[in-house]
C-alpha positions as CSV (number, residue, x, y, z in Angstrom):
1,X,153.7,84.1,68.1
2,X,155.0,81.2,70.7
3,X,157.5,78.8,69.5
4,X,156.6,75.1,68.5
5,X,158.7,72.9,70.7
6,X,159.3,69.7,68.9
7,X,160.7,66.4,71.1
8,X,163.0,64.7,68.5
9,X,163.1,61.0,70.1
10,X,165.9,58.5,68.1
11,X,168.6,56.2,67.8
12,X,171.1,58.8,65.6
13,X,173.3,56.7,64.1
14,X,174.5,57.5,60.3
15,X,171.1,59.1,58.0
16,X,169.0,59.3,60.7
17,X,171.9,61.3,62.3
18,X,172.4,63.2,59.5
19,X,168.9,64.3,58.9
20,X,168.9,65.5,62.5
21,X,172.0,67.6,62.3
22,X,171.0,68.8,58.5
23,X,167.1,70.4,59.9
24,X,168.1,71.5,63.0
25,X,170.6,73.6,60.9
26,X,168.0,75.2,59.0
27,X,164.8,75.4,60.7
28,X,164.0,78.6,62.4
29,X,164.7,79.3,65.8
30,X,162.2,82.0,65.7
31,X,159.3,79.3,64.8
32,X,160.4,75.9,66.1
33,X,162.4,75.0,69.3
34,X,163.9,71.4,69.2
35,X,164.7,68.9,71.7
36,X,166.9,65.8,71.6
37,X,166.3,62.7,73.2
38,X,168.6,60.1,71.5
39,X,170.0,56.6,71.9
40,X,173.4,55.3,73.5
41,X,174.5,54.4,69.9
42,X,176.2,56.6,67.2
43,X,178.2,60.0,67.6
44,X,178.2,62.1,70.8
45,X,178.7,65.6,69.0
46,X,176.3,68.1,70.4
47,X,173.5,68.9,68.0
48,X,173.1,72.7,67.3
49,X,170.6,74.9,65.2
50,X,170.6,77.8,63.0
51,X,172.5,80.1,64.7
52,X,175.0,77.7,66.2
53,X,173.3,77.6,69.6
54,X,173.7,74.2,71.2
55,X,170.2,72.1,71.4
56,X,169.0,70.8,74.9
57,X,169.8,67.0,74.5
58,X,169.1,63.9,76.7
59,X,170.5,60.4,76.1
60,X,168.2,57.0,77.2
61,X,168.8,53.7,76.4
62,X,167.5,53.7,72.8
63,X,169.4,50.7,71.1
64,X,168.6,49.1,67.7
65,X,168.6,45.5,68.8
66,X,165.5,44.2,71.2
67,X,165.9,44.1,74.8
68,X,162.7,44.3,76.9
69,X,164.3,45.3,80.0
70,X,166.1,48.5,78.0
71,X,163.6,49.2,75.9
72,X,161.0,49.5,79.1
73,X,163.5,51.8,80.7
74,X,163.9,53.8,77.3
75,X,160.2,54.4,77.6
76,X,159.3,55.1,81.4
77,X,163.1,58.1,80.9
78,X,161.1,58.9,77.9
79,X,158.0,59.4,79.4
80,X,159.3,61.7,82.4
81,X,161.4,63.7,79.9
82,X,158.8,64.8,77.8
83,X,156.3,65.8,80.8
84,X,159.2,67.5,81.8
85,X,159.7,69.4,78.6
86,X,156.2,69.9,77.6
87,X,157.2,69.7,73.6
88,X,153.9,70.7,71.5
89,X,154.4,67.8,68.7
90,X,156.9,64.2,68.9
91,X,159.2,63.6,65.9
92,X,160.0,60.2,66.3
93,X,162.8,58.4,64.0
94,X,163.6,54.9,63.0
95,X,161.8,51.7,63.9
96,X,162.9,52.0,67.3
97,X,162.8,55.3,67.8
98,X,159.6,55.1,66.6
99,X,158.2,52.1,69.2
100,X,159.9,54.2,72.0
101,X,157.7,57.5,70.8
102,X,154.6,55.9,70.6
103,X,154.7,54.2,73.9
104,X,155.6,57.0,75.5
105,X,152.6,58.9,73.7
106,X,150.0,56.8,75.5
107,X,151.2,58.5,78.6
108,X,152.4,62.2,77.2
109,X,149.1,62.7,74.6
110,X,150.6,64.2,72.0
111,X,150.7,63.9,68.2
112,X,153.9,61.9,67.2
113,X,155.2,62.1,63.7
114,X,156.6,59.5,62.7
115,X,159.6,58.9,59.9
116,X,161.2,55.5,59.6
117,X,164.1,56.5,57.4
118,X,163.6,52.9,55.5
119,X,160.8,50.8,57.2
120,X,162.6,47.7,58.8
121,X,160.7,45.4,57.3
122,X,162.2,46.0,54.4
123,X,166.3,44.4,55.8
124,X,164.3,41.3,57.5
125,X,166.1,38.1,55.9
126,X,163.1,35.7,56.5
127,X,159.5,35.9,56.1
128,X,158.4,36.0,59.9
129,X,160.7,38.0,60.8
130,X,159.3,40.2,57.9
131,X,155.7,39.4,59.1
132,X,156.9,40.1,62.8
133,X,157.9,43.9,61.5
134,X,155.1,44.8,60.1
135,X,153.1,43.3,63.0
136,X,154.9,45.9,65.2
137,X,154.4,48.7,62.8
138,X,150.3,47.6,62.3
139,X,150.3,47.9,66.2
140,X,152.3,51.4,66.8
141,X,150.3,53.2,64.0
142,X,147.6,54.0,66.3
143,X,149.6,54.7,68.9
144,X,149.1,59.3,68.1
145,X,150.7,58.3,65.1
146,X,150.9,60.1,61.5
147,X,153.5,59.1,59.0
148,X,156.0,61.4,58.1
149,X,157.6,59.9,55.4
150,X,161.0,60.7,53.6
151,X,159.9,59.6,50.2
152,X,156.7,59.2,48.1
153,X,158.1,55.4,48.2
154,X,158.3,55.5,52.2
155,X,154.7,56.7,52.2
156,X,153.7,54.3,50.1
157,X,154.7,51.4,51.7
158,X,153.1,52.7,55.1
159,X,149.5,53.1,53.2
160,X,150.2,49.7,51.3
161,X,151.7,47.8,54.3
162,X,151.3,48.9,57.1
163,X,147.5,50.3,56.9
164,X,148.1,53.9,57.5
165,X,145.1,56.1,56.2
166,X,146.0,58.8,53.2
167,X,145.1,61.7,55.6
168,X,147.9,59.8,58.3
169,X,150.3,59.9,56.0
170,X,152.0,62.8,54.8
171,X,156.0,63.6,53.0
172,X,158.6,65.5,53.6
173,X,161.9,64.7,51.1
174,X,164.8,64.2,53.0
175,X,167.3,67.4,51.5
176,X,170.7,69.1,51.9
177,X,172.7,72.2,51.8
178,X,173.8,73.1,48.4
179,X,177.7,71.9,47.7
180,X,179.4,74.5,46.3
181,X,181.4,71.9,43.9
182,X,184.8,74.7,43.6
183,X,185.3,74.4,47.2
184,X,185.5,70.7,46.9
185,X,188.9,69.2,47.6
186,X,190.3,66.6,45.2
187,X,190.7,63.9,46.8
188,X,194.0,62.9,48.6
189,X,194.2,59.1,47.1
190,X,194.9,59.1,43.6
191,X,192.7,57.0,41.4
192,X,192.5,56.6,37.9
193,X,189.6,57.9,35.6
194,X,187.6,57.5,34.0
195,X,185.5,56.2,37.5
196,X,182.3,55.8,38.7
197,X,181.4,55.6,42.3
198,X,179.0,54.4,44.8
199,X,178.6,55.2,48.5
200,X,177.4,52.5,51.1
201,X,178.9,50.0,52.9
202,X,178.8,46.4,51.6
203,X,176.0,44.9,53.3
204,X,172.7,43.0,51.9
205,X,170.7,46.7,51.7
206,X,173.4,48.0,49.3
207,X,174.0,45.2,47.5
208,X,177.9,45.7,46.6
209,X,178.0,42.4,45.0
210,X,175.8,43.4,42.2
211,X,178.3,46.2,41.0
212,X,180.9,44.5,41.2
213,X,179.3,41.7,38.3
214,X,178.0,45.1,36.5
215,X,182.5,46.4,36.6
216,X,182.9,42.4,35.3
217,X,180.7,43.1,32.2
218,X,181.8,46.8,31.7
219,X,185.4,45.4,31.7
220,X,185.0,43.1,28.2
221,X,183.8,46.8,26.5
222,X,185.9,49.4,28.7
223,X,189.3,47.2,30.2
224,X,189.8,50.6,31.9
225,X,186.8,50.9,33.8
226,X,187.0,52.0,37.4
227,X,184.8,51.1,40.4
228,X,185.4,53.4,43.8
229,X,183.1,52.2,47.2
230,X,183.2,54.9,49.3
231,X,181.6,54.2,53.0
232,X,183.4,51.1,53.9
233,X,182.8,51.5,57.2
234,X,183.7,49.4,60.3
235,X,179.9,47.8,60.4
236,X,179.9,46.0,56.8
237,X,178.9,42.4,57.0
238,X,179.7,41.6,53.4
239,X,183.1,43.2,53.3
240,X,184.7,40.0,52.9
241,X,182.3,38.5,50.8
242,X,182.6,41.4,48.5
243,X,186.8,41.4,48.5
244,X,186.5,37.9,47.7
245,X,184.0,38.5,44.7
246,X,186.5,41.5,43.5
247,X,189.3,39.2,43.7
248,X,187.9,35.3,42.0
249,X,186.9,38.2,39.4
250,X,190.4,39.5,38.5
251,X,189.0,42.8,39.3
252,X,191.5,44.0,42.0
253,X,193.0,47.0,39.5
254,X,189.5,47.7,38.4
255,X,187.5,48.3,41.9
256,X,188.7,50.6,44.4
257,X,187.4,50.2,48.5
258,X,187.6,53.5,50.2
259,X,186.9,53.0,54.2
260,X,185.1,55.8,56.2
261,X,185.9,58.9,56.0
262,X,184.7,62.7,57.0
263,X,181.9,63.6,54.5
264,X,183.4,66.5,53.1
265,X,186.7,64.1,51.7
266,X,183.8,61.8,50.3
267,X,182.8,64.9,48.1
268,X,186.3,64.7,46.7
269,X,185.7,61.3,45.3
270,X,182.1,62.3,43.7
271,X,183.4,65.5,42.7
272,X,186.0,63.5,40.3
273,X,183.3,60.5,39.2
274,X,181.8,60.5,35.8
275,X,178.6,59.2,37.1
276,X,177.1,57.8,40.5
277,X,175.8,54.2,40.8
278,X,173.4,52.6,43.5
279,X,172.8,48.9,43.5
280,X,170.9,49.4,46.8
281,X,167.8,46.8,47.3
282,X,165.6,49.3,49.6
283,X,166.2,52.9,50.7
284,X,164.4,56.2,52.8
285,X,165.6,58.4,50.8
286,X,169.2,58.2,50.0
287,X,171.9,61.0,51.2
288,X,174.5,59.5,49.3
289,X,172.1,59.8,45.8
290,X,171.3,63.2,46.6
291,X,174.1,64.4,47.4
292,X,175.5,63.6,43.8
293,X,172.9,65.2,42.8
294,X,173.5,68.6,44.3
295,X,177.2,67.8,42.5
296,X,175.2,67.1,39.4
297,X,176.0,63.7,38.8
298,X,173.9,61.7,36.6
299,X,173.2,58.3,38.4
300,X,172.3,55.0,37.1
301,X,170.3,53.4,39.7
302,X,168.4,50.5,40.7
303,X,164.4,50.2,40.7
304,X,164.4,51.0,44.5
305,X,162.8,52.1,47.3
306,X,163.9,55.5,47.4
307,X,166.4,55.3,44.5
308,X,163.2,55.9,41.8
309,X,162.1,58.8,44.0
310,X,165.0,60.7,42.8
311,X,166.2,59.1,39.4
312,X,164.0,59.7,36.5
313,X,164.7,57.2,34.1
314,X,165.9,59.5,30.8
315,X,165.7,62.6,32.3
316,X,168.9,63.0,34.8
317,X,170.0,59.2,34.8
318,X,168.6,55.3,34.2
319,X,166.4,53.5,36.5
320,X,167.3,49.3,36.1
321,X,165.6,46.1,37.1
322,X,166.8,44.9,40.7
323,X,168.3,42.3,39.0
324,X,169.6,43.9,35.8
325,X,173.1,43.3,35.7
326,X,173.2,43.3,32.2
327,X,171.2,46.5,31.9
328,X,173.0,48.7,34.2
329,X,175.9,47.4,33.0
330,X,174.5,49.0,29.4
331,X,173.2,52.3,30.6
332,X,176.4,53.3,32.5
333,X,178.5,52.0,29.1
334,X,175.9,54.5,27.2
335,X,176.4,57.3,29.7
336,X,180.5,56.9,29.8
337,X,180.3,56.7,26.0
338,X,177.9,60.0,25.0
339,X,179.4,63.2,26.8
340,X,176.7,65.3,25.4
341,X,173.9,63.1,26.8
342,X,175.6,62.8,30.1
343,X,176.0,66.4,30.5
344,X,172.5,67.2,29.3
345,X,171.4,64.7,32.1
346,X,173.8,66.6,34.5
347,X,172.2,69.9,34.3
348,X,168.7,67.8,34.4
349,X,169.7,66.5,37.8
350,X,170.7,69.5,39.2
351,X,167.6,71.6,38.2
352,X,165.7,68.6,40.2
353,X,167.7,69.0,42.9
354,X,167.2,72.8,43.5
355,X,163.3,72.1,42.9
356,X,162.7,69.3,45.2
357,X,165.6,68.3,47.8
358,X,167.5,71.5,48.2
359,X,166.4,71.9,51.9
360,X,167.0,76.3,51.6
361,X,164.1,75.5,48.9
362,X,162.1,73.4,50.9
363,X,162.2,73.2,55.4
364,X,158.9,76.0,55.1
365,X,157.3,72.9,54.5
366,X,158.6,71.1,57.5
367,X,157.9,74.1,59.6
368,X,154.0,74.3,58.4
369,X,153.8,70.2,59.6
370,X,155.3,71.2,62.5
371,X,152.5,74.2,62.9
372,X,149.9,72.4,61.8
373,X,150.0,68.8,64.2
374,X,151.2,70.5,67.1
């Protein structure tokens, strides 16, 4: 049996990077043979499949702002690339990554699979702009297009929103390796428990501000309580906003802002959390939620794209209004408050997690969408 050869065509900068590295490090060499052709932005380290082997990697000028002249040029290097490389089926990433597939589709016929990670309507601050995106996405989705989304959410909002017929829109959960939680380090900063702890960097997507009112309420019934923001990374456009916010609060002792660091020292800080928290206003699929999961942490999240795809409210965590300060602040007070309900919820989320984003359980399926549109 020939190999698929699969042309992966994005911008890999931080989950759409890590979803690249996590698949090509478990799909079979034997059955699919990947390709890179990635943006100028994000990290340089080589990308490398199952058996270690280094993956065949070109870099165009893929960036996430607009420039006509760039983007042109993304699409004619894309365009010789691919008849270059002959690959039997396009996964393209991201909005942009996405634009740059498509076009170059029209000149390489091929079907292109397309996953936004988060459509980009969804972080537009006005209404045209927001009308402008899903213009754009109304346009590209008959450009060889079938959605490949990376929630039922995602998919969702391409059939509602976009237009996208049911039998051009497909799903595929974005997954992770298993943590072995004993080989976790504890983390090198001390902080003091009990702790919950989110992951994301303040921005208006993750909404920091909105956990930090939630800490504010938790404080008049637990004066101990402990927020840690892991993720505070260089790009955070409401970093200051949100250290303000902590400190008109009085909440400096209670809330805890951890800048960027390597992944596995992030596990540390879940690892020692009594529960995970998202007060994110739209997601894919969220790393940083499953991966509490596979540490079996019960989360308390909000009513989100993405967020409800893995939290079922009851069964492994809550699920709370977009606005429901109040509420979270409630259902996290319940959870830190009832062990044996926490831990029940616990073992709940990690039996979801081996069934449905455990990706040793579940890149067969990625392989038989790969078989099956190339």
């Amino acid at each position: 049996m020939s190999k698929i050869k699969v042309a992966h065509i994005l911008n890999a900068v931080g989950g759409v990077d890590m979803w690249l590295r996590i698949n090509l490090n478990a799909l079979d060499p034997n059955i699919v043979e990947n390709i890179v052709i990635r943006g100028v932005e994000g990290p340089t380290d080589p990308f490398s499949d199952k058996n270690g082997e280094t993956v065949l990697s070109y870099t165009v000028p893929i960036q996430r702002e607009i420039s006509i002249f760039k983007d042109l040029k993304a699409i004619r290097q894309t365009i010789k690339i691919l008849k270059k490389e002959r690959p039997d089926v396009i996964h393209a990433h991201s909005a942009k990554g996405g634009i740059i597939a498509r076009a170059a589709s029209l000149f390489y016929k091929v079907n292109v699979l397309y996953t936004p990670h988060a459509f980009s309507f969804l972080s537009a601050d006005s209404s045209l702009k927001r009308t402008v995106f899903i213009g754009i996405e109304r346009l590209f989705k008959h450009f060889n297009s079938i959605l490949l989304a990376c929630s039922i959410s995602e998919r969702n909002q391409g059939l509602n929103k976009v237009g996208y017929k049911e039998s051009r829109a497909i799903v595929m959960n974005n997954c992770v390796q298993p943590i072995n939680i004993s080989e976790v380090k504890v983390p090198q900063q001390n902080i003091k428990t009990p702790y919950i702890c989110t992951v994301g960097r303040p921005s208006y997507q993750k909404n920091i501000e909105m956990l930090v009112t939630v800490v504010k309420i938790l404080k008049e019934k637990q004066p101990d309580i402990h927020l840690v923001v892991l993720g505070v990374g260089v790009y955070s456009p409401n970093k200051e906003a949100v250290e303000a916010l902590i400190k008109n609060e009085d909440l400096i002792d209670n809330i805890t802002l951890i800048p960027w660091i390597a992944r596995e020292e992030l596990f540390g800080y879940v690892k020692n959390a009594d529960l995970y928290v998202s007060a994110s206003r739209y997601e894919g699929l969220p790393y940083s939620v499953i991966e509490a999961m596979a540490m079996g942490k019960a989360c308390v999240v909000t009513d989100a794209d993405g967020n409800r795809d893995l939290v079922k409210d009851g069964h492994n965590g809550y699920v709370v209004p977009q606005d429901g300060v109040e509420v979270m602040a409630n259902r996290i007070f319940a959870l830190l408050s009832d062990d044996s309900m926490r831990k029940t919820m616990e073992q709940n989320t990690l039996t979801r997690f081996h069934a449905e984003f455990n990706i040793d359980n579940n890149i067969e399926k990625l392989e038989t969408i790969y078989k099956k549109y190339s």
